[in-house]
C-alpha positions, -999 to +999 in steps of 0.1 A: -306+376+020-290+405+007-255+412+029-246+446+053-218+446+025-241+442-004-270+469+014-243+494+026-226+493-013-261+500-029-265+529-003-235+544-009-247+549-050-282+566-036-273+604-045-292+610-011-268+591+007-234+588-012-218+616+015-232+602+044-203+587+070-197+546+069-217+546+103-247+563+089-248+541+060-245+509+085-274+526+103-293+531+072-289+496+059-303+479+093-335+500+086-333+482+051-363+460+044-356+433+014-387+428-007-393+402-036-417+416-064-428+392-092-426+400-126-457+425-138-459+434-101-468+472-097-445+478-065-457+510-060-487+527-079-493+555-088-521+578-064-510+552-040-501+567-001-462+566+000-444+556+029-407+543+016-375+546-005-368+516-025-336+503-038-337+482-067-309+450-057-316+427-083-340+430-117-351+457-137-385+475-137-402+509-153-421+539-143-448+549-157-471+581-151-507+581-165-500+552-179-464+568-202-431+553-199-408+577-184-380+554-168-369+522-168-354+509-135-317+487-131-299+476-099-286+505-079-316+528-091-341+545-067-376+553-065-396+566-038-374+598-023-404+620-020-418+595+006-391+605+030-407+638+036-444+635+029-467+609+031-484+619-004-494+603-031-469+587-055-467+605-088-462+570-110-465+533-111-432+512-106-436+477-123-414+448-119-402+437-157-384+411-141-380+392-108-372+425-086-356+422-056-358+458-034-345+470-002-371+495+011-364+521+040-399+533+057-401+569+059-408+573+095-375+553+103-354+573+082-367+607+096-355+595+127-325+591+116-323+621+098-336+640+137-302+624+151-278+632+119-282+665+104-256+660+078-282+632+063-306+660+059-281+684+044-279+657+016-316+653+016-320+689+008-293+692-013-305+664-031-342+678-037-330+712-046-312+700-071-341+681-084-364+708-083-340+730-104-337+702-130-376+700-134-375+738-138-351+737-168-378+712-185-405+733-177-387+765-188-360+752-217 
């Protein structure tokens, strides 16, 4: 069982949430969901429906799109942001190298939560903007 401590530590690295008040991040942890994935697991695949953020705790894993490595996955990484706007269909495959534990926030509970604290969705925002630049500078650099 992974601790408030532990969850609200791992949190507070998520880019998303690294400016977000200790209360916030006490209210984001008790949405946390801790997940065990086997090894060669696919925790989330790719065309799949997406409906949550996942924190990696413990193990390593790697993404894959169309079937190309594109990221491999340690403790404190993330996976899944897009989910907490859209419901859409994931854009890779997330498989567990090792035994992966994850802590998983649904979508739907974290829009609430974002409804109720607007500085959450400033970071959210701020957060995607600067991830849509970065995938400009590949596709224009």
């Amino acid at each position: 069982m992974i601790s408030v401590a532990r969850r609200i530590e791992l949190l507070n690295r998520v880019p998303l949430f690294s400016h977000v008040s200790k209360a916030t991040l006490r209210r984001l942890a008790a949405l946390g969901r801790e997940t065990a994935h086997e090894p060669g697991h696919a925790i989330v695949k790719e065309g799949g429906t997406a409906h949550a953020l996942h924190v990696i705790v413990e193990g390593n894993a790697t993404v894959r799109v169309k079937n190309r490595v594109v990221s491999r996955l340690k403790p404190g990484d993330f996976f899944g942001e897009i989910a907490l706007l859209d419901k859409g269909p994931r854009a890779g495959t997330v498989t567990a190298d090792t035994a992966v534990v994850t802590l998983a926030i649904e979508g739907v509970a974290l829009r609430g939560l974002i409804e109720s604290e607007p500085k959450l969705a400033t970071q959210l925002l701020t957060y995607l903007a600067g991830k849509v630049r970065e995938l400009d500078r590949q596709l224009f650099d």
